[in-house]
C-alpha positions in Angstrom: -149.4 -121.0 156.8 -150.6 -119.5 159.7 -153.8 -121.0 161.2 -156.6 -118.8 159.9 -160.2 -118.6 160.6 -162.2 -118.9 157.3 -165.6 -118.4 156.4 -166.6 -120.7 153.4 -170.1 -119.4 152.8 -169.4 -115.8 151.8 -169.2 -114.1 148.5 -166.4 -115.6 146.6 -163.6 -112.6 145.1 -164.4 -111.0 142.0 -161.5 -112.4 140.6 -161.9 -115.9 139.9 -158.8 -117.7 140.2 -159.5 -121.6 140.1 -157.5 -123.7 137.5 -154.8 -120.8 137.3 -151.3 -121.1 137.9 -148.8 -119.1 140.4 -145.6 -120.8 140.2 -145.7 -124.4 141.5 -149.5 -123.9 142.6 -152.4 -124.3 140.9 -155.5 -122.6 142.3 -158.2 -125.8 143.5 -161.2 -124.0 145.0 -162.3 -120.8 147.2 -161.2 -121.2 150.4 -163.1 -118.5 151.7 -162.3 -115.5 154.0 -161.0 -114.5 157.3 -162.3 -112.2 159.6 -161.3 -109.3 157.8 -162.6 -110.4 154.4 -159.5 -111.5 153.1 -160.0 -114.0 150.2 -157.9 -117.6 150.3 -157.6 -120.3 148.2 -157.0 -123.9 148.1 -153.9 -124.5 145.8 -152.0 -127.8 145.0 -148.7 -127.7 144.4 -146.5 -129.9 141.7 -145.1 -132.1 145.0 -148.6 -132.7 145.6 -149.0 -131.2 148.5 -152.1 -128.9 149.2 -152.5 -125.5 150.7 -154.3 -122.3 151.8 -153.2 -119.6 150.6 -154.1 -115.7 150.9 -155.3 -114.1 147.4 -153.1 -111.7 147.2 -149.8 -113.7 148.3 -150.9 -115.5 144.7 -151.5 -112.5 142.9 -148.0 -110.5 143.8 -145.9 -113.3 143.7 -144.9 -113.9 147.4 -145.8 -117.4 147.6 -145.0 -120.0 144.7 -145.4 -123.1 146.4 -146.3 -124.9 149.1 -143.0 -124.6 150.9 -140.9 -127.3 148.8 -139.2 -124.9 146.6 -137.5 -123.3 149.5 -136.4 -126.8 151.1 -134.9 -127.3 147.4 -133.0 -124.3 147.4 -131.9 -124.6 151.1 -130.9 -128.2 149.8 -128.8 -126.8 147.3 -127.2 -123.5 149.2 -126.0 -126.9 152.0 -125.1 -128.8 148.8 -121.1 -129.7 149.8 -119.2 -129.7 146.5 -115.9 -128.9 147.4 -116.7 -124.8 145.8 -118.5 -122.8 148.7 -115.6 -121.1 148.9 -114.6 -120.0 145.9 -115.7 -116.6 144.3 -117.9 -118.0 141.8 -119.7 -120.3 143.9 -120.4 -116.5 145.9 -121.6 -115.4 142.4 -123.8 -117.6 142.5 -124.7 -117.7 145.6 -125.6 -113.5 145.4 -127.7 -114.2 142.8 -129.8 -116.7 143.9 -130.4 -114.8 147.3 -131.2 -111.4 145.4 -133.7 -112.8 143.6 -135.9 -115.2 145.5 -134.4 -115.4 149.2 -136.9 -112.5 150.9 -134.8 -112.3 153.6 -131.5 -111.4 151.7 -130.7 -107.7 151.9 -131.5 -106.3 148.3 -134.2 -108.4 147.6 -136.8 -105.5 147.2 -134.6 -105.0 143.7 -134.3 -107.8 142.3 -136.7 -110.7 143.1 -138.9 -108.2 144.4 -139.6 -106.6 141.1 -139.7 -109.9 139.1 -136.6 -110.4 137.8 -135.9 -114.1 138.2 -133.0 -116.7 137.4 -133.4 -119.5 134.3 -134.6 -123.3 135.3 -130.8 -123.8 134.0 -128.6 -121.7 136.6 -130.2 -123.3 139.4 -127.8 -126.1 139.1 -124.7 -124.4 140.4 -122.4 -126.7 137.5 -124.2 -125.5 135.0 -123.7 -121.5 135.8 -120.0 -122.7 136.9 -119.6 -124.2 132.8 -121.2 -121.0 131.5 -119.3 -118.5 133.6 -115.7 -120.0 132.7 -117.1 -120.3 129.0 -117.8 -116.7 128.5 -114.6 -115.2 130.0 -115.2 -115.3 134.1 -111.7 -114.7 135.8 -111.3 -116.4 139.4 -108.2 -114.1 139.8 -109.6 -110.3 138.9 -109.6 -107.9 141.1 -112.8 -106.8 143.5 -115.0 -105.8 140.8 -113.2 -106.4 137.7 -115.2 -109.6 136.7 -118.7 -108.9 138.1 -121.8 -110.7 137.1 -124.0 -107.9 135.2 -127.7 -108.4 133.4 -127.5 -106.9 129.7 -131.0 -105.6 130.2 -130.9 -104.6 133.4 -134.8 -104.8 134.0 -134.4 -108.8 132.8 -134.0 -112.3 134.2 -130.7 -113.8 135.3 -130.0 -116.3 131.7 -127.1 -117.1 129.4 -128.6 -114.8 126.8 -129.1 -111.6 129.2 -126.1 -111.9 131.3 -122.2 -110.7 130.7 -118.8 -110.3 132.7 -118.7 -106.5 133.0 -116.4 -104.6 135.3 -117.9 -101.9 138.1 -118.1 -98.6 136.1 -119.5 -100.9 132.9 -122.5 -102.3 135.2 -123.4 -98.6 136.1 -123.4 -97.1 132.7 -125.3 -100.2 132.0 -127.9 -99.4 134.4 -128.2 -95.9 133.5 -128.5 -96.9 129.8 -131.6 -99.1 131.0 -133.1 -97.1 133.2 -137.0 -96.8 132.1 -138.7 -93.2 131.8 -142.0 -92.2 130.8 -142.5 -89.3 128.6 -146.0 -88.6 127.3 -147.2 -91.5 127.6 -144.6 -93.9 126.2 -142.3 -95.4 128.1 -138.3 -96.3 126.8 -134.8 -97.0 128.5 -132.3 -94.1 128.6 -130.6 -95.7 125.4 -133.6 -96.1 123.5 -134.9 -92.7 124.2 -131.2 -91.3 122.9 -131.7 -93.1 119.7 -135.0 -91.8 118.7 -134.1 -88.5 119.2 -130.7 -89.1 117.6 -128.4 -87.9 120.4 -125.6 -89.4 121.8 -125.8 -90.5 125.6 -122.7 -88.8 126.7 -124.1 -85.5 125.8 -127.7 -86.1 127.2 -126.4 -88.1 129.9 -123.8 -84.7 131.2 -126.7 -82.5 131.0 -129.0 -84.4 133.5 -126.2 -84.9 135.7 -126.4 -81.0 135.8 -129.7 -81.3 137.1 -132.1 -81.7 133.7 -134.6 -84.2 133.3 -134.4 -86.4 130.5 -136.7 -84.1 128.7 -135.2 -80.7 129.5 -132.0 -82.7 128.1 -133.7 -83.7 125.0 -134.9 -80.5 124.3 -131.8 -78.8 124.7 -129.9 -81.0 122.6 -132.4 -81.1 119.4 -135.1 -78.7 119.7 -136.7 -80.0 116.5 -137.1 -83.7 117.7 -137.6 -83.2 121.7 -141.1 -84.2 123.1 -143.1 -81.5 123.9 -142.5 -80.1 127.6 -146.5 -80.6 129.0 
């Protein structure tokens, strides 16, 4: 952490966080605020170690330990096995960058939003033994054999994740695509299904420019939501 200025005896946040937990860390004491009123706290990590921490870097996620989880990774990524090279060790790679590597270029859509990978697929052996158990192909062609997330807004594990080919991943996407209509919130699939339409149908009328309720309605006029 950067060296920062606190003040110990102000107001402490309205949010009391002591004895919670944010990944590795668990929340010690106020630290107090900066020069800009900015809450920190004192957190101890699981190695141990102890740090400062801004409130909000708790709150949203950004920071889950006290730095050893990234050394572990980093450990791992260096790891020489013999595999770096090899497409599914680049599977694997991808996925652990997306989701909790900030610097990795899609970040923002995966780890950024919460979606995480399982305790188990941290251990690059153990993803290897599932991938060539379920059906992975070393030899298919550029997105053939692609790594895709069942439910697409949920975590990288054995019981979410498939082999799926490019056009599979996208209907895949579409079909779990969330949308809000009066105040309930479904996937594209599950929206479908309530109103008893098939996706296909729905799904070539908002690619003529319909929303997903302008679609419902013209497909079944006696189930659609009402257009407020």
């Amino acid at each position: 952490m950067k060296n920062v200025e606190l003040s110990k005896g102000c107001r402490s946040p309205k949010r009391n966080l002591i004895g919670k937990r944010f990944g590795r860390l668990v929340v010690k004491e106020f630290a107090g605020r900066n020069q800009k009123s900015v809450p920190y706290w004192l957190c101890q990590c699981d190695c141990g170690n102890y740090k400062i921490i801004e409130n909000s870097s708790l709150i949203y996620g950004r920071t889950k330990s006290c730095g050893c989880y990234n050394s572990e990774i980093a450990t791992v990524l260096n790891t020489k096995h013999g595999e770096s090279k090899t497409k599914i060790y680049s599977v694997w790679n991808s996925m652990i960058g997306r989701c909790e590597r900030t610097s990795y270029w899609n970040y923002k859509r995966y780890g950024g939003r919460g979606i995480k990978v399982c305790d188990e697929w941290h251990d690059f052996e153990k993803f290897k033994d599932w991938a060539y158990s379920t059906g992975y192909d070393e030899n298919a062609p550029r997105g053939a054999c692609t790594l895709d997330r069942i439910n697409s807004n949920g975590n990288y594990e054995p019981e979410n994740c498939r082999w799926a080919n490019a056009k599979e991943q996208t209907v895949n996407r579409e079909a779990t695509k969330l949308y809000t209509i009066n105040g309930t919130t479904l996937c594209f699939s599950d929206w479908c299904k309530k109103y008893n339409r098939p996706k296909t149908s729905v799904k070539r009328k908002m690619d003529l420019g319909m929303s997903l309720i302008q679609a419902l309605s013209e497909t079944n006029e006696r189930k659609a939501p009402s257009m407020l």
